[in-house]
C-alpha positions as CSV (number, residue, x, y, z in Angstrom):
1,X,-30.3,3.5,50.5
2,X,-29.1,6.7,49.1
3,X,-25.8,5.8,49.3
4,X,-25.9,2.6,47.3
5,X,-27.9,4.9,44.3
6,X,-24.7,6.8,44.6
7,X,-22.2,3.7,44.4
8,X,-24.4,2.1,41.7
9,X,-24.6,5.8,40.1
10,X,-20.8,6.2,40.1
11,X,-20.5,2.7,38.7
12,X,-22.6,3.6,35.8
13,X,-20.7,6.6,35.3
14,X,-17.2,4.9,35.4
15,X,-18.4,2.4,33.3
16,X,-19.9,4.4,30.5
17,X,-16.6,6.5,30.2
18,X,-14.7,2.7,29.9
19,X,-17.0,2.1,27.0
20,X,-16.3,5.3,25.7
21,X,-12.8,5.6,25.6
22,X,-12.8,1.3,24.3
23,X,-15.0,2.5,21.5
24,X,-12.3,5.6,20.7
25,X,-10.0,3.2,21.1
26,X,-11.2,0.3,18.7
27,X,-12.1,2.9,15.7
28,X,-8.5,3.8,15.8
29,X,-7.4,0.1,15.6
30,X,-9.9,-0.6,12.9
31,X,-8.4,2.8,10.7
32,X,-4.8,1.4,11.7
33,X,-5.8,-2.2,10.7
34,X,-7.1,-0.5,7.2
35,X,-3.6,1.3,7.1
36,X,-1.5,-2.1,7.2
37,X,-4.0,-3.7,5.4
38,X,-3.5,-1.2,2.3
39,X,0.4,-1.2,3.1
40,X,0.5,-5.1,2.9
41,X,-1.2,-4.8,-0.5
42,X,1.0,-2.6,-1.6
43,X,4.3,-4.6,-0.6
44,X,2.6,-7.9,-2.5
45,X,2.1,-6.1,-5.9
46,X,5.7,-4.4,-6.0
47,X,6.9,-8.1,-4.7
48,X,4.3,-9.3,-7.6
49,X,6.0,-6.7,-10.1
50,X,9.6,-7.7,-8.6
51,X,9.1,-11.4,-9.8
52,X,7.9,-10.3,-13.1
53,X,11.1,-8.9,-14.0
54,X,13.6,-11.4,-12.2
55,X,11.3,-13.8,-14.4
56,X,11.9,-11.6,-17.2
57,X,15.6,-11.1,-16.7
58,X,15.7,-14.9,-16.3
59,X,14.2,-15.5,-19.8
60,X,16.4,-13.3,-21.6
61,X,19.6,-15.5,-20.3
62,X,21.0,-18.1,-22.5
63,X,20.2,-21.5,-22.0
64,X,23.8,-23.0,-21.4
65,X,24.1,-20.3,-18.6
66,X,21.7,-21.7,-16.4
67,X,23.1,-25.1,-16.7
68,X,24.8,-27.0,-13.9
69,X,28.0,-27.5,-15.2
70,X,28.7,-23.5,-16.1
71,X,27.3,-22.5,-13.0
72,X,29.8,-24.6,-10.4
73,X,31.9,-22.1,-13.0
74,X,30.2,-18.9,-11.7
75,X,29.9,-19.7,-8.3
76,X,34.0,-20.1,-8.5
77,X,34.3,-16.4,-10.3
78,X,32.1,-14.8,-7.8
79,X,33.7,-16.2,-4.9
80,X,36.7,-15.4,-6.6
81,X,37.8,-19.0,-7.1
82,X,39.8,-19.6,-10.5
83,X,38.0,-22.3,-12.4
């Protein structure tokens, strides 16, 4: 009878330092989770920012440039394709 206080007791034991070290263990997950979190936030607004001025840069282009028929054109001159 002693001997299964002692099983159950060790049990107990064993089981109370799992939910110790899984506790330890989930705090740092939730502070790493927090970490990405604010990284990802981060990474949108610059991408956010980013499109901004592409969007800005766009406007400031002339019209003709963007059309279809001058940019076959520029496709050639960047490949390095006379036109």
């Amino acid at each position: 009878m002693i001997s299964e206080f002692e099983i159950i007791a060790e049990k107990v034991k064993k089981l109370s330092e799992m939910v110790h070290a899984l506790r330890l263990e989930n705090a740092e997950l939730r502070r790493n989770a927090a970490s990405l979190t604010a990284d990802n936030q981060d990474l949108q607004q610059r991408m956010q920012q980013a499109h901004q001025r592409i969007e800005k840069i766009l406007a400031q282009l002339p019209a003709d440039s963007l059309s279809g028929d001058d940019a076959d054109g520029a496709d050639d001159a960047i490949r390095g394709e006379a036109a």
